[in-house]
C-alpha positions, 0 to 999 in steps of 0.5 A, spaced: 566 499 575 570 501 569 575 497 563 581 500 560 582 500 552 588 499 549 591 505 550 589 506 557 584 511 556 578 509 561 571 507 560 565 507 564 561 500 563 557 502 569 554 507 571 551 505 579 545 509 582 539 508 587 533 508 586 528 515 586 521 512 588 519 520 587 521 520 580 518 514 578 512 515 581 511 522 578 512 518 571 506 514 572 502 520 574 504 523 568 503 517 564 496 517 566 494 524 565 496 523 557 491 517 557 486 522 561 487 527 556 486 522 550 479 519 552 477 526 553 479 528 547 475 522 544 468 524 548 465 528 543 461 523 539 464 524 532 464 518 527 471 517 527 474 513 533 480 518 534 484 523 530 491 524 529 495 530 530 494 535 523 501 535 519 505 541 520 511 540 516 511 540 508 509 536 503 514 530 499 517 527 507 523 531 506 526 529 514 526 535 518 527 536 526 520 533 531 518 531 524 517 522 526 524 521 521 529 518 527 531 520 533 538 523 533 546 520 533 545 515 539 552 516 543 555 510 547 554 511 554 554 507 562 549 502 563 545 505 569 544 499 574 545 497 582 550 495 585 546 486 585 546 487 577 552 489 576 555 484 580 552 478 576 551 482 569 551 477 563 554 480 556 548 483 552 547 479 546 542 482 540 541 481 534 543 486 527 539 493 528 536 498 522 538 503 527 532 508 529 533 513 522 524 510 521 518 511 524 517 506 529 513 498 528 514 495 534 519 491 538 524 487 535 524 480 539 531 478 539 533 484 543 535 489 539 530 495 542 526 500 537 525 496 531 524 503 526 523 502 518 523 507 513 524 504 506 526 510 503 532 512 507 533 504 507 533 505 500 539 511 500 543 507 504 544 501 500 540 496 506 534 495 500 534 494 492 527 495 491 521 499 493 516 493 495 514 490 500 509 482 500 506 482 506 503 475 508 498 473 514 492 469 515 486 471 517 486 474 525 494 474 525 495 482 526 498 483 517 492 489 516 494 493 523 501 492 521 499 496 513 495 501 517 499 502 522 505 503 518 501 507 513 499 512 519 506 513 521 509 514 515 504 519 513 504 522 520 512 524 517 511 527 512 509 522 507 503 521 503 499 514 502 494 512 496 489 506 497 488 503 490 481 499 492 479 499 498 474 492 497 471 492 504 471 499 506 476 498 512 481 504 509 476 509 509 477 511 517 483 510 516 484 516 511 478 520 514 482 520 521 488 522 517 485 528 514 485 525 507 480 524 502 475 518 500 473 517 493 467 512 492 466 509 487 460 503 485 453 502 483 448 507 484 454 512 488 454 518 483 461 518 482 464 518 475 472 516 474 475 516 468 480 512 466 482 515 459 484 522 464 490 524 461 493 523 469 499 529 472 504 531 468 510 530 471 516 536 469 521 531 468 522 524 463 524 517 466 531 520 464 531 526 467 531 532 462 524 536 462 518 533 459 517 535 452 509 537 449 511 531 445 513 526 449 507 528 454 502 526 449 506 520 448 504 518 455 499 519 455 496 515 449 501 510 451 497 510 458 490 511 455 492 505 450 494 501 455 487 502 460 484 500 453 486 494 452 486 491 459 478 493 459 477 489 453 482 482 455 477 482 462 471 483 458 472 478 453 477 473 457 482 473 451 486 477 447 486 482 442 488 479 435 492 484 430 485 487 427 482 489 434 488 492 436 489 496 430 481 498 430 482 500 437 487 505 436 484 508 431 478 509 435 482 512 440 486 517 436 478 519 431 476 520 439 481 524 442 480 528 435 473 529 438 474 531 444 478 537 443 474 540 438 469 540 444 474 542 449 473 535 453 477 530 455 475 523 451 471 518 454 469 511 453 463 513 449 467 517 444 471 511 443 465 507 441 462 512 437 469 512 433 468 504 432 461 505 430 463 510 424 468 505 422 462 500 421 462 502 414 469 502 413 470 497 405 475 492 409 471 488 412 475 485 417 476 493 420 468 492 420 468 485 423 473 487 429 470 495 430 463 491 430 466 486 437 469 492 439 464 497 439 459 491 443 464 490 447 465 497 450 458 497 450 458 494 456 462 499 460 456 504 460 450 499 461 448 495 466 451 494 473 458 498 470 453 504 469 455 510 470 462 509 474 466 509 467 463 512 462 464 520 462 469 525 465 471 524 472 466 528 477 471 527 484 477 531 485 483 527 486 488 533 491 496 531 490 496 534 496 493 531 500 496 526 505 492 520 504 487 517 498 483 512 497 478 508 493 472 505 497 469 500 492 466 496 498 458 497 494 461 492 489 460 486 494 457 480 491 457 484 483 459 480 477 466 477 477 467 481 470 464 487 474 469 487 479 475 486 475 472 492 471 473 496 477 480 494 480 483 495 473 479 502 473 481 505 478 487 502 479 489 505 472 487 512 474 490 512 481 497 510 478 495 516 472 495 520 478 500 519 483 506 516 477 509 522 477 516 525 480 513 532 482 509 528 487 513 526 493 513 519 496 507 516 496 506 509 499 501 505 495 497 500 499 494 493 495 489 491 498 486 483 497 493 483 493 490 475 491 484 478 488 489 483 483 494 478 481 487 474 479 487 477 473 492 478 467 491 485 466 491 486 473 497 483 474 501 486 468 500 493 470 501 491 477 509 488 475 510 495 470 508 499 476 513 496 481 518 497 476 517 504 476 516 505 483 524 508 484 523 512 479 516 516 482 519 515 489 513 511 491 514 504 495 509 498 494 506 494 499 501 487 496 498 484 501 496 476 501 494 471 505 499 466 504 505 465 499 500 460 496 496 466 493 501 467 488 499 460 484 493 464 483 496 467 478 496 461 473 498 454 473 506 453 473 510 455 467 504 460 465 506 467 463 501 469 469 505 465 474 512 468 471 510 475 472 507 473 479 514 470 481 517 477 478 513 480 484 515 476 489 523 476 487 522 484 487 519 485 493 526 486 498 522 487 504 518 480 506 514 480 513 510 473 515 506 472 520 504 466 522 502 460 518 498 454 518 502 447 517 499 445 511 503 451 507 510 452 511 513 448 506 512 451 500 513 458 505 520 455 506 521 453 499 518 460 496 523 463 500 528 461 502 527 460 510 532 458 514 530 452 519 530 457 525 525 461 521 521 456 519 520 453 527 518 461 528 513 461 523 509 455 527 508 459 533 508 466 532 504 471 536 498 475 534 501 482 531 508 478 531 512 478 524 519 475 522 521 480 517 525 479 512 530 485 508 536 483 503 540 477 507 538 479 515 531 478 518 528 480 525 522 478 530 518 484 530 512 485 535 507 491 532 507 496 537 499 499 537 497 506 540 490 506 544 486 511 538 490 505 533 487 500 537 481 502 535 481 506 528 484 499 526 479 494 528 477 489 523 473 485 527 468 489 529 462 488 525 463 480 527 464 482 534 458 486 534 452 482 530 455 476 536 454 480 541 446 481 539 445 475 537 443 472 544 440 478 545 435 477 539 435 470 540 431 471 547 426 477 543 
């Protein structure tokens, strides 16, 4: 069967064949034989559940051939089909397509085929604005194997991936499987991270002319003089006044002084001793203000914060490696000022690590984004670093459980819900998996959902999200292979303590 164009130049729509039984099955034997030589590969007993392909290709994910980046130029061709299909063919109709320049997800459900997403080449082609993505999803909806999977995949292609705080450890095989380093941190854990380190000095500025020493320096104490802040307005719950603010600075210039003379980096501790020397200083508002911040910081290297912040980092952070993370699982059930503390640190020194544009791109997971957004200094350092994200070539992924999360922030018309909206309107790439009823009006109203969408989001199946980028969306079903099935499991310790439970029942 075949249609004329125009100019009588002849185009086969269908291409008519019989069917080979021996071929197909030889597809199936060798189908069978890969999943055999995948279980024996796994039968050795190690800790990890399964181990992805070491990566041979250079670092910062430049596109190269077999390197995961798309498959090449598709080409118009016949449809393959019998004689009874063609016969009573019906035109095909799908929806808008990304194309196959990606690493795969899944299946899109409105008949375009692949779905392939790879927010960089998305970016260079104008599809996307800005680099960060809001992942909504309850509780059992399939949003974590989505994250990880997406990560595993784009680090597979050449990408790097940066946990900032894995809260409940489950990133931890992930990274391991993925050849990359796990840094934990918590009471008792013997690991030490600095958050006045200076970070990784980029060779270019944000205008792109090389970095002077003197605007490296002014970096750096902008960074150290930020983290400084943010610690003191979690531990007092409020903010600085202009004297504590003048005495702080002070405190971190006589300290860094101090530092070098030993030919040290600067710690926390340096900065109390510099605000216990200005105690006796004849002005005695720098006296009251260097007294509150002295006994403020105190609290940084007592008690259950001990020994996490208070000296020079003892884990090496490698800009090489594919994938970091930060496990601060051990702080379950700690203080909430104790885990603010945490995030806000280890966030800091992650993004003094990886805030640079020598480092390739990087994608930077935050994990229990409700938890983040709960906190003002969190927050704050979370909206300047989306806003840089293009800049550092790094793409952001914040994950809730519902658009909901961001009230948390602060009551309407706050500075907090301001900037939790900011994120939600820099965010051009929105996935959704299913939501309850009770939170499908403000999903709608938060973001603009057609009818159809909103009716989707009433009975969207497990692993399925409508995803949302610019003016287009798409019903993806995320596509899971048998090592990610199992290195992806979030429900294992719950599936495990009620499988023994019966069993213990009947001891």
């Amino acid at each position: 069967m075949s249609l004329r164009s125009q100019n009588w130049q002849k185009i086969e729509v269908f291409d008519f064949y019989d069917a080979n039984r021996s071929q197909k099955r030889a597809s199936i034997k060798s189908a069978r034989q890969v999943i055999k030589d995948l279980e024996a590969s796994q039968s050795d007993g190690s800790e990890t559940t399964g181990q992805f392909p070491r990566r041979e290709w250079c670092r910062g994910g430049e596109g190269r051939a077999k390197s995961l980046q798309g498959t090449s130029i598709l080409r118009t061709r016949g449809v393959p089909t019998t004689a009874h299909t063609g016969a009573t063919a019906y035109p095909y109709v799908a929806g808008t397509s990304l194309g196959a320049d990606g690493v795969y997800v899944g299946r899109d459900l409105n008949g375009s085929g692949a779905f392939c997403f790879d927010p960089w080449r998305l970016y260079e082609r104008g599809v996307i604005s800005g680099m960060s993505m809001i992942l909504f999803g309850q509780i059992g909806t399939g949003k974590s194997s989505l994250a990880k999977s997406f990560a595993v995949r784009l680090v597979q292609a050449g990408r790097k991936l940066s946990v900032a705080s894995d809260k409940k450890g489950e990133w931890t095989r992930v990274v391991r499987a993925l050849g990359g380093s796990v840094i934990q941190v918590g009471p008792g854990m013997g690991t030490r991270l600095n958050p006045l380190d200076p970070g990784t000095r980029p060779s270019l500025n944000a205008q792109g002319d090389p970095l002077t020493d003197e605007g490296w320096a002014l970096m750096v104490r902008t960074r150290r003089m930020a983290i400084l802040v943010t610690l003191v307005r979690i531990l007092t719950n409020r903010d600085l006044s202009p004297a504590e603010h003048h005495v702080l600075s002070l405190a971190l210039d006589t300290g860094v002084q101090a530092a070098q003379a030993k030919s040290t980096v600067v710690v926390i501790p340096d900065v109390i001793d510099a605000l216990e020397t200005d105690k006796t200083h004849p002005d005695q508002l720098v006296v009251d203000a260097s007294s509150v911040m002295a006994m403020t910081l105190h609290r940084m290297t007592t008690g259950d914060l001990a020994g996490m912040f208070d000296g020079e980092t003892t884990a090496y952070f490698d800009a090489d490696a594919p994938a970091t993370s930060i496990d601060t699982s051990s702080l379950q059930g700690a203080s909430p000022e104790a885990a603010r503390v945490v995030n806000a640190c280890s966030g800091a020194w992650t993004e003094a690590m990886i805030t640079t544009s020598d480092g390739g791109q990087r994608l930077v997971i935050y994990e229990e984004g409700w938890d983040n957004i709960s906190s003002e200094a969190d927050l704050q350092r979370m909206v300047e670093s989306w806003k840089l994200a293009r800049a550092y070539g790094i793409f952001n992924v914040l994950i809730l459980h519902k658009v909901s999360d961001l009230n948390m922030a602060g009551d309407a018309g706050s500075r907090m819900a301001a900037m939790a909206k900011s994120l939600l309107a820099d965010a051009d790439v929105k996935v959704i998996y299913r939501q309850d009823r009770s939170t499908l009006k403000l999903t709608t109203n938060e973001l603009d959902l057609s009818d159809r969408e909103r009716s989707l989001l009433k009975h969207l199946g497990k692993g399925v999200g409508l995803w949302r980028l610019g003016g287009s969306s798409f019903e993806v079903k995320n596509d899971l292979t048998r090592v990610e099935l199992a290195l992806f499991n979030t429900d294992e310790r719950l599936i495990t303590a009620t499988e023994s439970a019966p069993q213990q029942a009947r001891l």
